[in-house]
C-alpha positions, 0 to 999 in steps of 0.5 A: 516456526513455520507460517500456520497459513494453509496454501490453495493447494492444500499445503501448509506454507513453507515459509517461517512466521514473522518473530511474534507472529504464527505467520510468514511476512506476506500471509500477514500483509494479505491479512492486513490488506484485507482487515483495511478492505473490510473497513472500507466496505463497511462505510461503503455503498455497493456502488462505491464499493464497485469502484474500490478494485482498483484500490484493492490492487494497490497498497499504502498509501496508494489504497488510501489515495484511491479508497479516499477518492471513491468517497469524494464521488460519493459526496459530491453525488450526494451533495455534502459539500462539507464531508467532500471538504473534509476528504480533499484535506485528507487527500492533500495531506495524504499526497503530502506525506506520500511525496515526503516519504518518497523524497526521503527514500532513494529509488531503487534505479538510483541507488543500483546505479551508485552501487554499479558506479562505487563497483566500477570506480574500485575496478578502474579508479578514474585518475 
């Protein structure tokens, strides 16, 4: 089944939807980037929401860092010392886990590089 989402142009998308889904992969990313925009703005003064561009360009863990960071300002401006307490947890434990998942994960330079090293030791096996 092709994805259900009508281009800018006008046309339909090309691309197949996702298994369980009447959309393509990224049709449903830009869907979700844009239900986890309209939480934030909810929650937000049109000030704060000024500041969010920056985080709209990120994604994961990345827009919860810069989302989370815009309603520290918002805090300490407003003097609640408590509720700015609360977000740096969450930012730290954020960092945390975005360190984590990157540890675990290989770099894509990396794991290029063993594939070319593995290449050229099949090619011309050291002695």
């Amino acid at each position: 089944m092709r994805c259900t989402v009508v281009t800018k142009k006008g046309a339909q998308c090309k691309r197949q939807a996702a298994g369980g889904s009447q959309t393509c992969g990224k049709h449903d990313a830009m869907a979700r980037r844009e239900e986890e925009r309209a939480f934030y703005l909810a929650r937000m003064s049109m000030e704060d929401q000024a500041a969010l561009p920056m985080a709209d360009r990120m994604e994961g863990v990345d827009a919860e860092t810069a989302a989370l960071r815009v309603l520290m300002r918002r805090a300490v401006g407003e003097g609640q010392l408590n509720a700015f307490r609360l977000a740096l947890l969450a930012l730290v434990r954020t960092l945390r886990t975005k360190r984590e998942l990157e540890r675990q994960a290989p770099s894509t330079f990396s794991t290029a590089l063993d594939r070319v090293l593995d290449e050229l030791d099949r090619v011309d096996p050291l002695p």
